[in-house]
ZAKESE-278858 format. One record per residue (C-alpha): residue in one letter; x, y, z; residue number from 0. Coordinates in steps of 0.05 Angstrom, whole numbers, plus 5000, padded with zeros to 4 digits. Layout:
('A', (X, Y, Z), NUM)
...
//
This chain:
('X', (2500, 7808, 4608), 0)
('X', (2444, 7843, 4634), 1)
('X', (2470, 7904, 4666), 2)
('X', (2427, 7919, 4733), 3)
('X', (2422, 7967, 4787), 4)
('X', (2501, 8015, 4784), 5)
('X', (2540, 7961, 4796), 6)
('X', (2606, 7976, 4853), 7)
('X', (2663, 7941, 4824), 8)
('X', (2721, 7935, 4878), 9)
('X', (2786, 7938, 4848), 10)
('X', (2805, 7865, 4835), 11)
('X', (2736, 7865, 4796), 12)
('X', (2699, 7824, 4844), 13)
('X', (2622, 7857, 4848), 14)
('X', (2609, 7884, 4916), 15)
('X', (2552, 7873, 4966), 16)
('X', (2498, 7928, 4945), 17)
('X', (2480, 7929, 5016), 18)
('X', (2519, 7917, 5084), 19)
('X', (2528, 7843, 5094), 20)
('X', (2508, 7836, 5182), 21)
('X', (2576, 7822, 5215), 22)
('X', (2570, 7745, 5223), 23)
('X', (2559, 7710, 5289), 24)
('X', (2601, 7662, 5339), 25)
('X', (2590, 7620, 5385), 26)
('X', (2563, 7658, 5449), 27)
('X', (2524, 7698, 5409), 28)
('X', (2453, 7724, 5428), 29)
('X', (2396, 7716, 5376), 30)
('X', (2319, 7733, 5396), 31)
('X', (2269, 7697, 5364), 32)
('X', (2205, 7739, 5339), 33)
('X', (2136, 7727, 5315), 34)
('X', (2115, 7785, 5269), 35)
('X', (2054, 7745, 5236), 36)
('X', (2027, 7679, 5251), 37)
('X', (2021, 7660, 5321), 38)
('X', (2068, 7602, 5358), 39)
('X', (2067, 7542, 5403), 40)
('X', (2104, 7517, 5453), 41)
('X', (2121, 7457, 5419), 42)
('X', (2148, 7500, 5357), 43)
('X', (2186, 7554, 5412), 44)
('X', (2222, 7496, 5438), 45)
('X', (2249, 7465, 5364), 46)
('X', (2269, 7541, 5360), 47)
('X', (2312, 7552, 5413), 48)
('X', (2338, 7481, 5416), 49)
('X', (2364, 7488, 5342), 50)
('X', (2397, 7553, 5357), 51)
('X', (2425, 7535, 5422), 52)
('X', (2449, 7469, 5389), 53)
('X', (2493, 7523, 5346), 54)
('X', (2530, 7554, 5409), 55)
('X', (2475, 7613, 5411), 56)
('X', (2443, 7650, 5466), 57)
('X', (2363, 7645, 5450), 58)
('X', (2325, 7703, 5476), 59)
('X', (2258, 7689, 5482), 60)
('X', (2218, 7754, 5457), 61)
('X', (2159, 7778, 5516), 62)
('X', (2100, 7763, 5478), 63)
('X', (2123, 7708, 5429), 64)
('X', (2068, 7658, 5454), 65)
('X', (2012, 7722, 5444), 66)
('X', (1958, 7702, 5395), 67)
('X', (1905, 7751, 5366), 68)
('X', (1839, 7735, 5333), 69)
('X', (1865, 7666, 5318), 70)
('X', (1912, 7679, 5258), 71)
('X', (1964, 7735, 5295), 72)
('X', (2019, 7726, 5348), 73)
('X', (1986, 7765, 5391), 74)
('X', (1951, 7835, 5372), 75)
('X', (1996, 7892, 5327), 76)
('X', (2016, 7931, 5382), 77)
('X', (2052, 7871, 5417), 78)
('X', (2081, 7847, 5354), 79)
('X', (2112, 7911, 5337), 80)
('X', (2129, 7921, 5405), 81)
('X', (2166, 7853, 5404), 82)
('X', (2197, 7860, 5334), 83)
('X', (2228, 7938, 5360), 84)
('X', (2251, 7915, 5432), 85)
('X', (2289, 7854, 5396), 86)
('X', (2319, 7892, 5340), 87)
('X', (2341, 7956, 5384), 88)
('X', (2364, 7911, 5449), 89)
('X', (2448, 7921, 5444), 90)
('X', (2462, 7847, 5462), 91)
('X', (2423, 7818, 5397), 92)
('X', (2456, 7797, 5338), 93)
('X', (2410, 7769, 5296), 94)
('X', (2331, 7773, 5296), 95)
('X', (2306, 7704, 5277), 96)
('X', (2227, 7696, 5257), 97)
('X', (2195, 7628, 5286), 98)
('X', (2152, 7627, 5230), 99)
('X', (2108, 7659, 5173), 100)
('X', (2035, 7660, 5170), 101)
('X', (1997, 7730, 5165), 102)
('X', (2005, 7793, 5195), 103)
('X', (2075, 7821, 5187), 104)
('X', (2045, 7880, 5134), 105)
('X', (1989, 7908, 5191), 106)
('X', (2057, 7934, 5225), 107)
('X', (2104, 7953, 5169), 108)
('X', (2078, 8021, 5163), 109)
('X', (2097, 8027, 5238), 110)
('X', (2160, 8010, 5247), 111)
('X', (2200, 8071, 5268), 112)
('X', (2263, 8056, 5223), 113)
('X', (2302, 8117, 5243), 114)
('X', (2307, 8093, 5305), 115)
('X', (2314, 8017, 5285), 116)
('X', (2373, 8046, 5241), 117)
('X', (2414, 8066, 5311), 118)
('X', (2427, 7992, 5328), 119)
('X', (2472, 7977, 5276), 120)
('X', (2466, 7922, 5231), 121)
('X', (2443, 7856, 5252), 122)
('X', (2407, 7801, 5209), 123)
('X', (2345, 7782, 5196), 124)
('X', (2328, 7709, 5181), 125)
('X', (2259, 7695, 5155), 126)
('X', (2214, 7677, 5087), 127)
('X', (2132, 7673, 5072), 128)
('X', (2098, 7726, 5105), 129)
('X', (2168, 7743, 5122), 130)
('X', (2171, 7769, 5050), 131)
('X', (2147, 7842, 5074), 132)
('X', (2203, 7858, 5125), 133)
('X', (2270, 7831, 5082), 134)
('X', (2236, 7897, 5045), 135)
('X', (2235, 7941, 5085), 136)
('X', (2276, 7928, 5128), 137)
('X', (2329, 7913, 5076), 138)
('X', (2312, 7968, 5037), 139)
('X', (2313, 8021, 5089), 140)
('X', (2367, 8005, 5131), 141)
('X', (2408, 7985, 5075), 142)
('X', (2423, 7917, 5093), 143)
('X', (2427, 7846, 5067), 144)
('X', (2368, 7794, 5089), 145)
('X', (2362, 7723, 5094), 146)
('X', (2304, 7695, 5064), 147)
('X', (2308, 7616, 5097), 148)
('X', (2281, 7570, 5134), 149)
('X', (2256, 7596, 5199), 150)
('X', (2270, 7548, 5262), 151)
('X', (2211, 7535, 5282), 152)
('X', (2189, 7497, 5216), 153)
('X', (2198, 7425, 5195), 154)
('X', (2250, 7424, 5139), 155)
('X', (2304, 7463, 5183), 156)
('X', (2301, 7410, 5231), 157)
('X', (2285, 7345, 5187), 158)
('X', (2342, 7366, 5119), 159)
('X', (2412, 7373, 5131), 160)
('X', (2429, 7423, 5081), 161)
('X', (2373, 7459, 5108), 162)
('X', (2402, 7474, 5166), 163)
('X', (2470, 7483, 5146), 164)
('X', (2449, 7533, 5094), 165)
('X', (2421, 7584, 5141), 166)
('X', (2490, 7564, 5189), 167)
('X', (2524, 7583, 5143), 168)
('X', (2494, 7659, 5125), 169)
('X', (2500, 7667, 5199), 170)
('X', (2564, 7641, 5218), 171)
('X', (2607, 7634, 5150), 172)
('X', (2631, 7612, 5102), 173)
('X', (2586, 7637, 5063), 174)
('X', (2566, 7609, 4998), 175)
('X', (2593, 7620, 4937), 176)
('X', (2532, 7607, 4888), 177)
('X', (2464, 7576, 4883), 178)
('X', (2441, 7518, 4846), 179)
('X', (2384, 7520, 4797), 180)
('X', (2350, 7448, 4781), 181)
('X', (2298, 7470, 4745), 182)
('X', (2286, 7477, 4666), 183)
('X', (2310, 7538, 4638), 184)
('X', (2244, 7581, 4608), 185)
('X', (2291, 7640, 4575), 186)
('X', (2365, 7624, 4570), 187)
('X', (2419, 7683, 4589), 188)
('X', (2451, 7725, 4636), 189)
('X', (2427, 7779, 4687), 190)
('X', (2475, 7817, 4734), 191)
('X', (2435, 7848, 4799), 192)
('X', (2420, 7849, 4868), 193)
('X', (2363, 7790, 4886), 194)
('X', (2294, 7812, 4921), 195)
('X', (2231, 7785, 4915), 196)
('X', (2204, 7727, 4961), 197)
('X', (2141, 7701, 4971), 198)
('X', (2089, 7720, 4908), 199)
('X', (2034, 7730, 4945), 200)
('X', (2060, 7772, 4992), 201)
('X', (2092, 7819, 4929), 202)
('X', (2028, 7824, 4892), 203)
('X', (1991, 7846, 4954), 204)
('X', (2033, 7905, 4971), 205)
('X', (2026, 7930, 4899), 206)
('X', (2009, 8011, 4916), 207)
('X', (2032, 8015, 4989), 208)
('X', (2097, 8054, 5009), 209)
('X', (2133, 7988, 5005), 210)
('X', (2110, 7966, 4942), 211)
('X', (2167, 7918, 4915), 212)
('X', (2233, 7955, 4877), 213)
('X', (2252, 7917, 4825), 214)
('X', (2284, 7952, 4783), 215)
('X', (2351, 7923, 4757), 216)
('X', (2345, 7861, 4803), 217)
('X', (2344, 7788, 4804), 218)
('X', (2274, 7774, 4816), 219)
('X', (2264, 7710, 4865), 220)
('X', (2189, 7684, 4871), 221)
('X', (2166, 7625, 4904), 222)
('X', (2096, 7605, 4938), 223)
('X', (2054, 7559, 4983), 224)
('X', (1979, 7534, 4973), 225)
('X', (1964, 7571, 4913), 226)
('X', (1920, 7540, 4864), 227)
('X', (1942, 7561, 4789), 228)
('X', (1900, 7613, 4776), 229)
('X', (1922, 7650, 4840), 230)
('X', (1983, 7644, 4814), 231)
('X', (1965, 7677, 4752), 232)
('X', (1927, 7729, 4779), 233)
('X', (1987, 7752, 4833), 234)
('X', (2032, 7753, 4772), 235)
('X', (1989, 7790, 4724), 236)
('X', (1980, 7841, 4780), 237)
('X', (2049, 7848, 4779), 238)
('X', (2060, 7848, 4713), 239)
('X', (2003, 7900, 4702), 240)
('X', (2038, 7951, 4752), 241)
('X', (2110, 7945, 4718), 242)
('X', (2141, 7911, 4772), 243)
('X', (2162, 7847, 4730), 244)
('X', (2170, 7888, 4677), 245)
('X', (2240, 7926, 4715), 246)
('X', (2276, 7864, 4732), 247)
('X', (2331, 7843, 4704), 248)
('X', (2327, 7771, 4712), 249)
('X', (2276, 7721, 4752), 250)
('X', (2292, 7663, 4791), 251)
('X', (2235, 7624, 4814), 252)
('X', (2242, 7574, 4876), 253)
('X', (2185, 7528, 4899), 254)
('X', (2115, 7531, 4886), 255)
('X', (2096, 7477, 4934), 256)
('X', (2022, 7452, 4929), 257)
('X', (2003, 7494, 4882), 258)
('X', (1977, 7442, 4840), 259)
('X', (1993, 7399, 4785), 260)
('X', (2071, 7409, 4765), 261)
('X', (2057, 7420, 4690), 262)
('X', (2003, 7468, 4693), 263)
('X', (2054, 7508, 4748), 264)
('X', (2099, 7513, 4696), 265)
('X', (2058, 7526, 4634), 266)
('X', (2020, 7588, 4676), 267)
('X', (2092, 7603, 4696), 268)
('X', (2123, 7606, 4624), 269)
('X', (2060, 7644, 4597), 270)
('X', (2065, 7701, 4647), 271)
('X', (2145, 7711, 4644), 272)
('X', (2172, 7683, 4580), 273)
('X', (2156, 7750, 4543), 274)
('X', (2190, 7791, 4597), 275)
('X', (2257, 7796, 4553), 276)
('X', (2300, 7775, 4614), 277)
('X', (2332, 7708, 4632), 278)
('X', (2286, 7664, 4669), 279)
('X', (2300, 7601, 4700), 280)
('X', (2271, 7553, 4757), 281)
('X', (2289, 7498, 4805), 282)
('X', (2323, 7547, 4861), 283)
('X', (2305, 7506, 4924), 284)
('X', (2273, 7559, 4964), 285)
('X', (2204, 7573, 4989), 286)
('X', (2167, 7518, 5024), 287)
('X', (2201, 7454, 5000), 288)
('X', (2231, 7398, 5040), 289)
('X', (2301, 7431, 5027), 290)
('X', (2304, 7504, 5033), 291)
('X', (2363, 7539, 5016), 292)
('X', (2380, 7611, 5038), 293)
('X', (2381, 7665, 4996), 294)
('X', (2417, 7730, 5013), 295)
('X', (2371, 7778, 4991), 296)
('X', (2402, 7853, 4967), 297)
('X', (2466, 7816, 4956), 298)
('X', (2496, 7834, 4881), 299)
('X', (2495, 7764, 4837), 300)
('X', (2505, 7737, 4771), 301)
('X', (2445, 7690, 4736), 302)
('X', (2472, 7644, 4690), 303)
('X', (2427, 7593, 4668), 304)
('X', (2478, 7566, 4615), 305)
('X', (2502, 7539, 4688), 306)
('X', (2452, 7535, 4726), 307)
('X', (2470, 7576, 4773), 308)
('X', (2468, 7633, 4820), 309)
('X', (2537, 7659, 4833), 310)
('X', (2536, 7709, 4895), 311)
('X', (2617, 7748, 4893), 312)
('X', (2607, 7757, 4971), 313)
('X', (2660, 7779, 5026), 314)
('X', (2654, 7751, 5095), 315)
('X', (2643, 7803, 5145), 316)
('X', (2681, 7784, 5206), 317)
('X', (2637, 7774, 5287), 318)
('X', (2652, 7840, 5319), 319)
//
């Protein structure tokens, strides 16, 4: 086994979290929902709140979640970080739930005042795409474990079952035991580590800025949306070129979802990681796909692709 970042051991031998697991939720709850990149509708605010609220939750509606900025942003940086700190620091949240993706979530990383976001204790946050930058450093920083899922104001959360009852499940228990891995198996073995990664695109691009990705002795998961082949290539060479791939211990890769032709995905996939010296194996169903599963990322787990699988040794935290 591919030994990764120190791994804690507790005493019956069971792999501990590597970072604090949020305490999960209840019914009566309070969640906010946020828009840290790509601006929202009405139509997609409503799917949001109904979904949570159909899940015995409290939906606070964030100020400026309707905002939108230059066409592309949820409304300009200083209302989206104001919006993203007022959720996370207000007492009564328990969770901070992104509507959606799109662009704009790294123009505020940088100023996010994480001291102070470290005083509220730790909460979750539910997200993926654009998404990708805060489960970094957020996760990183504040030391706790990320969900990188469906986000409720998107299709698949609302149209597949296990969707849904995936990212339930992170939030309220029980939470699952492993991961399945459909895919074909591009370099057999086993890797021991805590998963990062998320969106490709998103990693690539923060190559040289204070949050470039850590990879070091973790399970790498990459996935990605829209991408024509040789953008694929070019955000994996760029990571391969600055070490990052290099470090990890393992990569899982999730969907690349019209990104072109299937094959050619794979080959370009194959050519850029088979020679990495680390397990490597596809079909996790997370990304952009009709089904999206979520992925606990900074949780300590075990790649096997012998069974195609992602085993995650997790405790349930209980609702405070």
């Amino acid at each position: 086994m591919t030994a990764g970042t120190a791994s804690r051991v507790a005493a019956e031998g069971v792999p501990e979290p590597y970072r604090t697991y949020p305490p999960l939720l209840r019914r009566g709850d309070t969640v906010a929902v946020v828009a840290p990149a790509g601006p929202v509708e009405v139509p997609e605010t409503t799917a949001a709140r109904d979904l949570l609220e159909s899940w015995g939750l409290r939906v606070r509606i964030t100020p400026r979640l309707l905002a939108t900025h230059r066409g592309y942003l949820a409304g300009t940086d200083d209302e989206r970080l104001e919006d993203l700190t007022e959720a996370w620091l207000d007492p009564e949240v328990r969770a901070v739930v992104c509507a959606r993706g799109g662009y704009g979530t790294q123009r505020i990383a940088d100023r996010l005042d994480y001291r102070r976001l470290a005083t509220a204790g730790p909460k979750f946050l539910a997200g993926s795409s654009d998404i990708t930058c805060l489960h970094h450093t957020l996760g990183e920083r504040l030391g706790l474990v990320t969900l990188h899922g469906p986000m409720p104001a998107c299709r698949p959360v609302h149209e597949d079952r296990s969707t849904a009852e995936g990212l339930h499940a992170a939030l309220f228990g029980p939470l699952p035991r492993s991961l399945p891995l459909t895919g074909p198996v591009l370099v057999p073995g086993q890797a021991e580590g805590p998963l990062a990664g998320g969106n490709l695109t998103m990693l690539a691009s923060s190559v040289g800025t204070p949050d470039a990705p850590d990879t070091e002795g973790r399970v790498l998961v990459l996935e990605d949306v829209g991408e024509a082949p040789y953008r694929l290539d070019r955000a994996l060479t760029q990571l391969r070129r600055a070490g990052v791939l290099g470090r990890a211990a393992g990569v899982v890769l999730g969907d690349f979802t019209d990104c072109g032709p299937p094959d050619q995905v794979e080959a370009l996939l194959r050519d850029r990681l088979s020679d990495l010296g680390v397990p490597v194996a596809a079909g996790l169903p997370a990304g952009h796909g009709r089904r999206q599963l979520t992925v606990p990322l900074g949780v300590g787990a075990v790649l096997d692709t012998a069974l195609h699988r992602i085993t995650l040794p997790l405790r349930e935290r209980t609702p405070q």
